[in-house]
VEXLUM-444298 format. One record per residue (C-alpha): residue in three letters; x, y, z; residue number from 1. Coordinates in pm, whole numbers, plus 50000, padded with zeros to 5 digits. Layout:
 res  east north    up   n
 ALA     X     Y     Z NUM
...
//
This chain:
 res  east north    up   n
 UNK 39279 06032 77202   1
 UNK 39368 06084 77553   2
 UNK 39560 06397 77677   3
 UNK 39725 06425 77975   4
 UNK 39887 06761 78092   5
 UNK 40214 06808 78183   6
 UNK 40504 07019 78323   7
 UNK 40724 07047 78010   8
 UNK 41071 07047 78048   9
 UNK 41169 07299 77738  10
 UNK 41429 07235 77501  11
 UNK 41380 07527 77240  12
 UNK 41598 07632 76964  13
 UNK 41479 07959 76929  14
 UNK 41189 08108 77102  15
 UNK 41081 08438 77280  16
 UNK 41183 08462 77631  17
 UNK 41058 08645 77873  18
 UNK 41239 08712 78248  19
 UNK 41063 08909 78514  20
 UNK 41303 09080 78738  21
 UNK 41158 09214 79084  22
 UNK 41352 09351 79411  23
 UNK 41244 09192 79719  24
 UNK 41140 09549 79840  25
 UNK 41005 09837 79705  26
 UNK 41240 10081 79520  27
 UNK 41317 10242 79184  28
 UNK 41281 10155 78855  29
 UNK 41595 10287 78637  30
 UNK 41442 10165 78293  31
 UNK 41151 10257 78032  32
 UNK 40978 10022 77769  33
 UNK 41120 09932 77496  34
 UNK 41479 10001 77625  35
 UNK 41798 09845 77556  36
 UNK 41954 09614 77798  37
 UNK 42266 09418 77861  38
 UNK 42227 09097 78096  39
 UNK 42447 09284 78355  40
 UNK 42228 09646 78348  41
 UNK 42026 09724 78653  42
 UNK 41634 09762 78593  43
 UNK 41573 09843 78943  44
 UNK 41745 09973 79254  45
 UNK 41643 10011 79649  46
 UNK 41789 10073 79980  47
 UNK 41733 09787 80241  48
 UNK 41757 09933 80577  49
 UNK 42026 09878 80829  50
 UNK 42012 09635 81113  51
 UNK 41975 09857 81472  52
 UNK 42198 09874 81770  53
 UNK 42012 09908 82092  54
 UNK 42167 10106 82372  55
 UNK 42011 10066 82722  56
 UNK 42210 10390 82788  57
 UNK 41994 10474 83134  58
 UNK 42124 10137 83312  59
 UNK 42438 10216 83198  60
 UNK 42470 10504 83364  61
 UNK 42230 10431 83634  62
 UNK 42039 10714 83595  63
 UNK 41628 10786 83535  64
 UNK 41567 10759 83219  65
 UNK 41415 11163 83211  66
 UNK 41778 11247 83283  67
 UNK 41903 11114 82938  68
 UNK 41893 11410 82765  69
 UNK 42135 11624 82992  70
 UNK 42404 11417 82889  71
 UNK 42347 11361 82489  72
 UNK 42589 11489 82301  73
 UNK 42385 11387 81971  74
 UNK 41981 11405 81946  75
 UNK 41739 11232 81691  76
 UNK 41824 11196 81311  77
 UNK 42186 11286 81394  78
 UNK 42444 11047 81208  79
 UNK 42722 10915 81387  80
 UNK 43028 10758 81334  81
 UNK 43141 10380 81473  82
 UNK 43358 10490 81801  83
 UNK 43215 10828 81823  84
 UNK 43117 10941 82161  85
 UNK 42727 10988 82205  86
 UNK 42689 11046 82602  87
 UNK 42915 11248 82837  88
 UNK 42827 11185 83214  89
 UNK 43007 11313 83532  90
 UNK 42856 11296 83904  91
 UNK 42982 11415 84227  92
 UNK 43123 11698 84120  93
 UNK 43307 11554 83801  94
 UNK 43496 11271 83993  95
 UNK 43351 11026 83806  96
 UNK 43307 11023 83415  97
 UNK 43144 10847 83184  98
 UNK 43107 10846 82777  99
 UNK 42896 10607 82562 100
 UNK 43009 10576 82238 101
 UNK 42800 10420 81910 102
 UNK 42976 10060 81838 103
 UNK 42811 10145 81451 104
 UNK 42801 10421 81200 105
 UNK 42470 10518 81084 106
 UNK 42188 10726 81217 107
 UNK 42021 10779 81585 108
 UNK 41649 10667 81516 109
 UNK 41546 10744 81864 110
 UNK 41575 10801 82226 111
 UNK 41294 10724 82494 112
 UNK 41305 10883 82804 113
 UNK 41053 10628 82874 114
 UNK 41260 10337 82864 115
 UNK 41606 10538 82856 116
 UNK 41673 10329 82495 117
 UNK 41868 10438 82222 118
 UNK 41821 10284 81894 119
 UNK 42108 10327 81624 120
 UNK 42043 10249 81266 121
 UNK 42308 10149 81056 122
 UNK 42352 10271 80726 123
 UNK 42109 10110 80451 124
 UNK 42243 09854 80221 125
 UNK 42161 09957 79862 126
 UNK 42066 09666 79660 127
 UNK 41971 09621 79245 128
 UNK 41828 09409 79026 129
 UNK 41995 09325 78730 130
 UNK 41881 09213 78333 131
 UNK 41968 08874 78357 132
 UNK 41971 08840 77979 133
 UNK 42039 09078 77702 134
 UNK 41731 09202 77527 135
 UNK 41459 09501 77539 136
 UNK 41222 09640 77835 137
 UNK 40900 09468 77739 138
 UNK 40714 09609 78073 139
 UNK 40802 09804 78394 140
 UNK 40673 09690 78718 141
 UNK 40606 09983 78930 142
 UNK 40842 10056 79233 143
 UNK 40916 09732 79176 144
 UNK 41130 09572 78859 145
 UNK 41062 09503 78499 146
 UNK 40987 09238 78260 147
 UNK 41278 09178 77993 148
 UNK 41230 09044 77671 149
 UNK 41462 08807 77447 150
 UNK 41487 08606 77163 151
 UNK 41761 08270 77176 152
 UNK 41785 07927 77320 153
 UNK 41620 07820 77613 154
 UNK 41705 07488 77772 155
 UNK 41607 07337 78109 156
 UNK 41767 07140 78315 157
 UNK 41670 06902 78522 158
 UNK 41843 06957 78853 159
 UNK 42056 07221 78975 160
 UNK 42259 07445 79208 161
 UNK 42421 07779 79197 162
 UNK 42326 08154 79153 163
 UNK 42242 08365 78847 164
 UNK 42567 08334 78640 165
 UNK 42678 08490 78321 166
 UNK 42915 08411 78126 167
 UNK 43078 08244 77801 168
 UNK 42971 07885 77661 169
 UNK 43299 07694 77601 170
 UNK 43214 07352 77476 171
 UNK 43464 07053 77605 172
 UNK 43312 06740 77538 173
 UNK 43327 06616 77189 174
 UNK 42985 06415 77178 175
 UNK 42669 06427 77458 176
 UNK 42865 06056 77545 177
 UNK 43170 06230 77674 178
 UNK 43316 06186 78038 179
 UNK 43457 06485 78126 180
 UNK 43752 06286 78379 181
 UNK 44100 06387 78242 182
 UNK 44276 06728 78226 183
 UNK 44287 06716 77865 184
 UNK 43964 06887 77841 185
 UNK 44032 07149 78030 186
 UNK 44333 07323 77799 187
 UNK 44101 07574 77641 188
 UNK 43926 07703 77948 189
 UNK 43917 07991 78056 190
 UNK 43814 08228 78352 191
 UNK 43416 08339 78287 192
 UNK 43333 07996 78133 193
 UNK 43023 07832 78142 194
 UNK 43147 07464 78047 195
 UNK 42980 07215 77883 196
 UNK 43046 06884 77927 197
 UNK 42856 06519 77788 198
 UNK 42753 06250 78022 199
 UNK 42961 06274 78342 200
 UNK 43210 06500 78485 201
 UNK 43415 06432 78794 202
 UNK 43484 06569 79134 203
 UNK 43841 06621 79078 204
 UNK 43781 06781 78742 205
 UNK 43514 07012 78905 206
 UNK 43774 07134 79151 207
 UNK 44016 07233 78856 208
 UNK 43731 07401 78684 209
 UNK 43675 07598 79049 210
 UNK 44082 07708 79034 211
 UNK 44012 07812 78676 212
 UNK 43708 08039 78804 213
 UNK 43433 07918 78551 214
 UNK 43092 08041 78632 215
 UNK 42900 07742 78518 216
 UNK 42899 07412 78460 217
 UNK 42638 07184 78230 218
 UNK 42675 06845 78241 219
 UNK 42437 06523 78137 220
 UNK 42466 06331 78473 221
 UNK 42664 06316 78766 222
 UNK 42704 06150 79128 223
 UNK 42463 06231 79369 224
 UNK 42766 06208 79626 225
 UNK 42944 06431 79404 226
 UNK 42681 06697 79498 227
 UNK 42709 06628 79843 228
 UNK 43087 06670 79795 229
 UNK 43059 07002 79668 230
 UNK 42788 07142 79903 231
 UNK 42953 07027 80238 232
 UNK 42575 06845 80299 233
 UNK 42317 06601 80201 234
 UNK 42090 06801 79990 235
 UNK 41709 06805 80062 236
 UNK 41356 06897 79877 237
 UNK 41364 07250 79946 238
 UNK 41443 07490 79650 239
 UNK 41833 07504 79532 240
 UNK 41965 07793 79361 241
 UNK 42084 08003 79728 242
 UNK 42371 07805 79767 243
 UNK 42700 07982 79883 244
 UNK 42938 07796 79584 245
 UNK 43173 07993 79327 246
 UNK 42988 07838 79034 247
 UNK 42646 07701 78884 248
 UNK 42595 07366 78833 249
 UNK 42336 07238 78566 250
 UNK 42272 06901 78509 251
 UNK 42064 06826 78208 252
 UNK 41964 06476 78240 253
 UNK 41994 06334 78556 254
 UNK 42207 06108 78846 255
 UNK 42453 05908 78699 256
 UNK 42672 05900 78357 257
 UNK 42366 05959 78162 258
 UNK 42426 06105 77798 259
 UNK 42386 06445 77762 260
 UNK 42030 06453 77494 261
 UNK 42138 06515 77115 262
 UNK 41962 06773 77097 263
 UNK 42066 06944 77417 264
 UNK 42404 06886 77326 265
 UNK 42399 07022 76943 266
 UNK 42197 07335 77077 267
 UNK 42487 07414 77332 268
 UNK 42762 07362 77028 269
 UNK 42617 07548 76797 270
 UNK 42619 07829 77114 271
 UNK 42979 07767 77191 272
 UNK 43131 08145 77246 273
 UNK 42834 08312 77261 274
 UNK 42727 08469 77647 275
 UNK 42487 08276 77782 276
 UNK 42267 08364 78138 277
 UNK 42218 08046 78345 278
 UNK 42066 07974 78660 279
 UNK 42063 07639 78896 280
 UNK 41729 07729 79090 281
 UNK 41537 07398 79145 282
 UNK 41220 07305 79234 283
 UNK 41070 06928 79163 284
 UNK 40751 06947 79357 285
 UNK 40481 07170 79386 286
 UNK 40512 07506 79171 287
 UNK 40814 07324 78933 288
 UNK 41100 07520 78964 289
 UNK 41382 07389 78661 290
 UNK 41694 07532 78593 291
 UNK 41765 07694 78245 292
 UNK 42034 07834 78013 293
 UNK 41936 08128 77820 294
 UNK 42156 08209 77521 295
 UNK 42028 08560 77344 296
 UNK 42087 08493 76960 297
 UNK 41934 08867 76919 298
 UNK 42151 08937 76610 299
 UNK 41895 08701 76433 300
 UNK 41628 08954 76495 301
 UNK 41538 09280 76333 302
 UNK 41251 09421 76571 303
 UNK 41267 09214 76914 304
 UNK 40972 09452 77008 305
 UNK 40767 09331 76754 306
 UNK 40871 08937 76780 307
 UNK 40554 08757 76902 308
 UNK 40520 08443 77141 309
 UNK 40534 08091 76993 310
 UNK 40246 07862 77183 311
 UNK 40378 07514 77257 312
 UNK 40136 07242 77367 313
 UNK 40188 07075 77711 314
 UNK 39991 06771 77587 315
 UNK 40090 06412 77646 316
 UNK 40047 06245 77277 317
 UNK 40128 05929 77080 318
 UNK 40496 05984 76970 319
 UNK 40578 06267 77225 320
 UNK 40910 06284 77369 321
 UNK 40924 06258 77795 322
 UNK 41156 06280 78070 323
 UNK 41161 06026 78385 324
 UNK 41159 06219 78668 325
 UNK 41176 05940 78900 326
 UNK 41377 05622 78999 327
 UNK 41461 05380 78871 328
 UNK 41464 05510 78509 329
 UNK 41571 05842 78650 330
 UNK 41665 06123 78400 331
 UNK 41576 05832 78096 332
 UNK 41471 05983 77758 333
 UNK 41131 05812 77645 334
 UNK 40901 05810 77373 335
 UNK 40508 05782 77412 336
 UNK 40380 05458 77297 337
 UNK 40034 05494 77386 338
 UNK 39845 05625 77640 339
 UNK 39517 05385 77780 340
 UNK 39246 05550 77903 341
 UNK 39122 05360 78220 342
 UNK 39380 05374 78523 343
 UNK 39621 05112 78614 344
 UNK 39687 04930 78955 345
 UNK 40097 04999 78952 346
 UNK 40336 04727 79177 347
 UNK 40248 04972 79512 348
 UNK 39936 04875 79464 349
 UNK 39780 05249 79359 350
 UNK 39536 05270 79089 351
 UNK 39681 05581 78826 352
 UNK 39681 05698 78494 353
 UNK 39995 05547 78314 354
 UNK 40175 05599 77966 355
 UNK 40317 05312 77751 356
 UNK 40677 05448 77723 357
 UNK 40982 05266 77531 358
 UNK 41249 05382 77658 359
 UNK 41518 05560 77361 360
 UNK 41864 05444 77457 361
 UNK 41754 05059 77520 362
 UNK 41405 05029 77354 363
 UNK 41256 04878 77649 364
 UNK 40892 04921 77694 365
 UNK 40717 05008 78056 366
 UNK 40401 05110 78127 367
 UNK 40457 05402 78367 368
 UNK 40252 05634 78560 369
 UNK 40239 05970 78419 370
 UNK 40256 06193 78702 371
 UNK 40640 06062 78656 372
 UNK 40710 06216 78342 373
 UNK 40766 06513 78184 374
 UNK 40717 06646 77828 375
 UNK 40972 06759 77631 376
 UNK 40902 07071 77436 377
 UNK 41084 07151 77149 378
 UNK 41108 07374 76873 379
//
């Protein structure tokens, strides 16, 4: 049979999980293996350094830079306060003054009487790395962060936006073939959300759910423009999940009112309640980035420590479920016909290895190539 392998996009009902959480510089880890942690706990904390202020003190006072000292009022590694006064000069006898004051508070890194510099550190900017999800130390990461362990739901999206977010799943749609366009779903919300909708959900209902102060939103499809709407700009290829919004936006299927999968969907309900960790970070081309709701279900569990991973097979196979990732059957649900062994010549004239797909929601049959679909894992 012929195999072809795949980024899967996972759809898992319960599964091990495992999130590694690393500062961007070295610091201190705060946690031990095999420790207890909440999604909002800090494994690791650090200090990034202040920005400098640069005082050309010498031309300031028009003096050689070898006369700096005589007029310091503060000397290396001395901390000083925004507006304090750093330099006292007088000439001629005292009729005319001069003071230099620091514009920051932090501490004087150095003076050159070289170069009659000095350079003013401000104070560092301490920084942490939280959990993410509620679970167990499974490693530490020296200087550096840990790897947390979990046991739940783990879905992927297919495109999103947004920040780490956690919050509460709250369930609004009815079915995955809801449109989420009327205020009427919206009664039940509340502030810490993470809403789930079916296939659509609107701009003007996304602003209400902004005023309500949800964290997150999961939806099947929406308008590209709507994105664009929400961002201030035409989003490009580069990685999403940096953006500067209130909330996280998750869509699970793709661009469009496309209905949110059964499966998806029934996952999600039978999660509504229960905190969930989500994150919008996106990546579609090289080193897949997809974003993912992680919903701990650790009260299922008697040992998480001793819980071992489940292997799931990124295979392409007769009867597999796929994802389109690209136009025109976009975000489509399909199931693997077959899958031919010689390459095809597609309509732009390339010669690829293709699947025989029908597609679920219409039962139309394409052959497609395969480097534009995705597996589906689930458990």
């Amino acid at each position: 049979m012929a195999h072809a392998y795949v980024p899967g996009l996972k759809v898992l009902k319960r599964t091990v999980i495992k999130k590694e959480r690393k500062l961007p510089i070295e610091g201190e880890v705060i946690v031990n293996v095999n420790d207890k942690v909440k999604a909002e706990d800090a494994v690791a904390k650090a200090f990034l350094p202040g920005p400098v202020d640069i005082i050309n003190a010498a031309n300031k006072l028009a003096i050689d830079p070898q006369e700096l000292p005589l007029f310091l009022l503060k000397k290396e590694g001395d901390r000083v306060l925004e507006g304090e006064t750093i330099i006292k000069y007088s000439s001629f006898f005292g009729l005319f003054k001069q003071e230099i004051k620091s514009s920051i508070t932090g501490t004087i890194e150095s003076i050159s009487t070289s170069t009659g510099q000095i350079i003013i550190r401000k104070d560092p900017t301490p920084i942490q790395t939280i959990a993410f999800v509620d679970g167990i130390i499974e490693e530490t990461i020296p200087k550096v962060g840990a790897i947390v362990k979990t046991y739940g739901t783990y879905i992927q999206g297919i495109f999103g936006i947004g920040r780490e977010k956690i919050g509460k799943i709250k369930v609004i749609a009815e079915n995955p073939y809801d449109e989420i366009n009327d205020e009427k779903y919206l009664k039940d919300v509340e502030k810490g959300d993470i809403v789930v909708g079916g296939s659509y959900i609107t701009k003007e209902i996304i602003d209400k759910l902004i005023k309500l102060e949800v964290v997150g939103i999961i939806t099947g499809g929406i308008d590209a423009e709507t994105i664009k709407d929400i961002l201030g700009y035409e989003i490009g290829v580069a990685v999403t999940g940096t953006e500067n919004i209130p909330f996280t936006l998750i869509v699970t299927e793709g661009f469009g009112k496309i209905s949110m999968a059964l499966k998806t969907f029934n996952l999600l309900k039978e999660a509504n309640n229960k905190k969930a960790s989500i994150s919008g970070a996106t990546q579609i081309r090289a080193g897949v980035i997809r974003p993912e709701i992680i919903i701990p279900f650790l009260d299922e569990v008697q040992d998480l420590a001793k819980i071992e991973d489940k292997s799931f097979s990124t295979a392409l196979e007769k009867g597999a479920l796929v994802r389109i990732i690209r136009e025109p059957y976009f975000g489509k649900i399909a199931q693997i016909i077959d899958l031919p062994e010689d390459p095809t010549i597609i309509p732009t004239e390339s010669k690829v290895r293709v699947a025989k797909i029908k597609i679920l929601d219409t039962n139309e049959e394409i052959i497609y190539p395969r480097a534009n679909i995705e597996l589906i894992e689930e458990s």
